[in-house]
N, C-alpha and C positions, 0 to 999 in steps of 0.2 A: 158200742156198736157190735161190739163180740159177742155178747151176750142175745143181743138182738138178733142174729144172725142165727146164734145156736137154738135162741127158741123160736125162732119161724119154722127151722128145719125139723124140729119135736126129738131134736136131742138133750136128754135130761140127766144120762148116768154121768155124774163129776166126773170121773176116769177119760169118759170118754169125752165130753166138754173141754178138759183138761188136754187133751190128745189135738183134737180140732186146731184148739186156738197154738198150740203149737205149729204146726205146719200152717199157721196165716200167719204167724209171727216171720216163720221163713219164707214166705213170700212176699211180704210186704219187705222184707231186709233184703231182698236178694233177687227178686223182678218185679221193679218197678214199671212197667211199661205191660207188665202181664195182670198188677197186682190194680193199677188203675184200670183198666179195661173191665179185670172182675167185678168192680163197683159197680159196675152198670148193669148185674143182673138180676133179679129177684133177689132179695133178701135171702129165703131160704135155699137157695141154690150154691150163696155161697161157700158153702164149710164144705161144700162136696173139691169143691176147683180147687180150694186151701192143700185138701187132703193129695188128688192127684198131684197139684205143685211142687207141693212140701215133699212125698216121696220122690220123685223126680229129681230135686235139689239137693236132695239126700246122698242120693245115688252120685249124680253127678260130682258134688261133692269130694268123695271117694278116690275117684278118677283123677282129679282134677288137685284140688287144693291139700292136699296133707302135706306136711311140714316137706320143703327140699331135701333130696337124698334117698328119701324112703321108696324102694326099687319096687318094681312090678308088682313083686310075689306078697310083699305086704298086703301092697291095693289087693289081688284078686284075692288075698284071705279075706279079706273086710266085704268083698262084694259078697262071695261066697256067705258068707254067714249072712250079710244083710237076703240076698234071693232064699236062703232056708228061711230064717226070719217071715217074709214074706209069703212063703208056700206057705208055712205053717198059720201063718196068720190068716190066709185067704182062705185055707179048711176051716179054721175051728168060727172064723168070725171076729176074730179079736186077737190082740195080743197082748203082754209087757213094754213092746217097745210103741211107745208114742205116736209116732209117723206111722208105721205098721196100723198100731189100732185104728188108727181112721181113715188108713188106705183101706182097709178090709172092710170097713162101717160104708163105705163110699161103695167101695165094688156091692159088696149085697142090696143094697138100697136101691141102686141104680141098675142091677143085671150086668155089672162089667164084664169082658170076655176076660176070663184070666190069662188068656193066651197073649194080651194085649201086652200085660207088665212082664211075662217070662221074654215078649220078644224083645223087651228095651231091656233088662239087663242081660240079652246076650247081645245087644248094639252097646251095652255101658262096659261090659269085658272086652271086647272087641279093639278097645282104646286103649288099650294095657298094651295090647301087641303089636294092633295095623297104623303106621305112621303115615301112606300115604295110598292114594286110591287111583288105579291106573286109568278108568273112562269114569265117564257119569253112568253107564251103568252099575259101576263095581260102589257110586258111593252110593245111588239110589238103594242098592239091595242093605247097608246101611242105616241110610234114613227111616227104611221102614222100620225100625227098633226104634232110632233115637228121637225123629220124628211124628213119621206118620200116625205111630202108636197113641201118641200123645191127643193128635187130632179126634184118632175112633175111641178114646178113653173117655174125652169128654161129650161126645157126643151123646151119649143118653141123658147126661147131667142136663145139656138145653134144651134136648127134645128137639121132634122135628115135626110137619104138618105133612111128610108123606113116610112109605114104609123108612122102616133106618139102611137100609140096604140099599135105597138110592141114592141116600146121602152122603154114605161111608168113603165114597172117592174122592168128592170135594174135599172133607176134615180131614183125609188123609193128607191130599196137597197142599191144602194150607198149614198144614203142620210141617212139611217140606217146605214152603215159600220164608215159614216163620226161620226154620233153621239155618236156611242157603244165606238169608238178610244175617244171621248172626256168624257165618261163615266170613262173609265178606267182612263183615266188620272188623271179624278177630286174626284175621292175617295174621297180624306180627304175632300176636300172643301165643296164637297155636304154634305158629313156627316156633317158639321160644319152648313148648313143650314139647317138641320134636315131629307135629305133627303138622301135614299142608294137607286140605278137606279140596281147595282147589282139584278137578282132574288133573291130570299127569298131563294126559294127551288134550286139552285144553290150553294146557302153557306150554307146550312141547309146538305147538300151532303157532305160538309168538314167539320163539325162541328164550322159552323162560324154565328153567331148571331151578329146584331145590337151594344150590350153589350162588345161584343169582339172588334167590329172594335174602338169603342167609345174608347175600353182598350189602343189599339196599338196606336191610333190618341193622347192619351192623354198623354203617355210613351216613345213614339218612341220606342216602342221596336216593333220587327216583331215578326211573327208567322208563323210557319208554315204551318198549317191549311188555314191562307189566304193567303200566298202567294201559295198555289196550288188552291184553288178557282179564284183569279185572274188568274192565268195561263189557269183556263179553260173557263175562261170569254174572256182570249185574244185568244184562241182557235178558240170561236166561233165568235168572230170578224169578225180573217182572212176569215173563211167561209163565211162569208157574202161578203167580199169584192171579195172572189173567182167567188161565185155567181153573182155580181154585173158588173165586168169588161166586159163580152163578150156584157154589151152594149156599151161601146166605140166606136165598130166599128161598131155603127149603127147610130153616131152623124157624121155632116156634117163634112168633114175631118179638115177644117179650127177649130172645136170647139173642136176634139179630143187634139188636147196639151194641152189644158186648164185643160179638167177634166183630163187627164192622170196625169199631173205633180199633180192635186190638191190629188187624188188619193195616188200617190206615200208620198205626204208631208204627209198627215194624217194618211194613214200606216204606216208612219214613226216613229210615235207617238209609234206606240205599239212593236218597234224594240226599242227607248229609254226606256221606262217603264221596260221592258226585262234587256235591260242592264243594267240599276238603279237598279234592282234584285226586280224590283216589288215593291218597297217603298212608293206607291204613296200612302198610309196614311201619309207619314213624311214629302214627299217634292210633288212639280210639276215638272215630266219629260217633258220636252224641246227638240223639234228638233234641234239640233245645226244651228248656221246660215249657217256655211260652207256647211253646209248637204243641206241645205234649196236652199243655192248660187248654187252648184252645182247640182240640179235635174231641176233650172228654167235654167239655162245655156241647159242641154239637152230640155227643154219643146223648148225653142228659135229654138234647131237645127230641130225640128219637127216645128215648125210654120213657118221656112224659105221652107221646105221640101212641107209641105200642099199648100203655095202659091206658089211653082215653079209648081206643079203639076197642081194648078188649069191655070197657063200663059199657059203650053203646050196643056191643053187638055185633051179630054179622047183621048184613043189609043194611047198614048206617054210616052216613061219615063221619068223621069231624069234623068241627068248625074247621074253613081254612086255613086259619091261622092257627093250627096245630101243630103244623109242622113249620112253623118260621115265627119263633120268638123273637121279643126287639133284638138289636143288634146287640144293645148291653148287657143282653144276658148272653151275650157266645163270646165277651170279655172274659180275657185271660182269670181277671180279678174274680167273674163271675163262677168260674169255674173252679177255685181253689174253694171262695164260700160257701159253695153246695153243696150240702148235709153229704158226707159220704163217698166223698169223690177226693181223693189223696192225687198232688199232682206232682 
């Protein structure tokens, strides 16, 4: 399938072939819920979202996972070298380093704004220092690095049916809606990193302090108090993601399954947390896989639907039954079978 992917897209230099399947490698290991959603787009569209992912993951990475003990100033040497890395790579077109090479292969291809990847690593340094964010405006400014960027990065990769400047606010939001869902989810864990993405003055509203969550993270016992501050933290989630959906139908019809299903998985997130009763200092809520099987089973019946549409034409329908295959094929079983859909 990788292969496949890389000659739809008329990537041919080994090097760089080589670079590609690296960063799908790290997204298929490391977002799964990003990495099934990608299956649902054109073939050759994928080793562009590999490449954004993969550096993305990279980065985070960084931040995030190096061995226990290793202080700030290590992380910001590593980012530092990776963002030169990166400038250097997004001049010449290419680089030595792997991820690099087909982040740069992806930005030229596609017209990426460079300004898009300098603002997410100064949102990926920002976490070296800032442990807690006093309103939602202080996280939103933020998000626009570690989020938003993500959205307008990929946006030329799906294309759009109007100018890209009308669309640029949606993929900003939903690249916000996708983060806030992994906010919620990661409670405990960021706290264990030293860090709370919740506002300040959000849980300052339910009488809930730093102190508190530390109390609950460290007892498992719950509180009331935060689990209605999460409730209005998941509150304002949805509205973002309310916000963010009317640009669906402003991405090229072939790219809409893609983000729809991705859409639907990550909102999903905050319908498990919900059912978990909000425990996510004690445990990680999990989209179940059957959940997961069956919403990429409908994404398929929408991407066989987008490609009947574009064979007839404009001024043509489809048969009606285009978009409502038997019931046994939106089977969970249905959708693990289907050439190219990992669930």
């Amino acid at each position: 399938m990788t292969d496949r992917e890389l000659d739809a897209a008329g990537i041919t230099d080994p090097a760089l072939r080589a670079a590609y399947r690296r960063c799908r490698d790290l997204n298929a290991r490391h977002g799964r819920t990003y990495f099934l959603a990608t299956r649902l787009l054109p073939v050759e569209r994928r080793p562009a979202v590999h490449a954004l992912y993969g550096f993305a993951r990279w980065a985070d990475d960084i931040v995030d996972s190096l061995a226990p003990g290793v202080g700030a100033d290590v992380r910001a040497r590593a980012l530092a070298r990776l963002q030169e890395e990166m400038e250097q790579g997004l001049r010449r077109g290419g680089s030595a380093e792997p991820v690099v090479h087909a982040l740069a292969d992806t930005a030229r291809r596609y017209a990426i704004d460079h300004a898009h990847f300098r603002d997410f690593m100064t949102a990926m340094r920002s976490d070296l220092t800032v442990t807690a964010y006093p309103t939602y405006a202080a996280l939103s400014a933020y998000m626009h690095g570690s989020a938003a960027v993500i959205g307008l990065q990929m946006l030329p990769v799906l294309g759009t049916v109007v100018q890209r400047e009308e669309a640029e606010p949606y993929a900003a939001a939903l690249g916000v809606a996708f983060q806030l869902s992994n906010f919620l989810r990661d409670v405990g864990e960021d706290l264990d990193r030293g860090r709370v993405y919740l506002p300040a003055d959000l849980l300052a509203g339910h009488r809930v302090d730093r102190e508190l969550l530390a109390w609950s993270r460290a007892t498992g016992r719950p509180d009331r108090r935060i689990t209605a501050a999460l409730r209005e933290f998941e509150a304002l989630t949805r509205g973002v993601y309310r916000a963010a959906m009317p640009g669906v139908e402003l991405l090229e019809p072939v790219a809409r399954p893609c983000i729809r299903t991705a859409a639907v998985l990550y909102g999903g997130i905050l319908d498990t947390v919900a059912r978990d009763r909000w425990a996510v200092l004690h445990r990680r809520s999990a989209v179940p896989r059957r959940r997961r099987a069956v919403v990429a089973a409908d994404g398929l019946v929408r991407v066989a639907a987008a490609r009947l549409r574009a064979r007839i034409g404009p001024g043509h329908r489809p048969p009606a039954h285009a978009d409502a295959l038997p019931a046994a094929a939106l089977s969970p079983a249905a959708a693990v079978r289907s050439p190219g859909v990992v669930a």
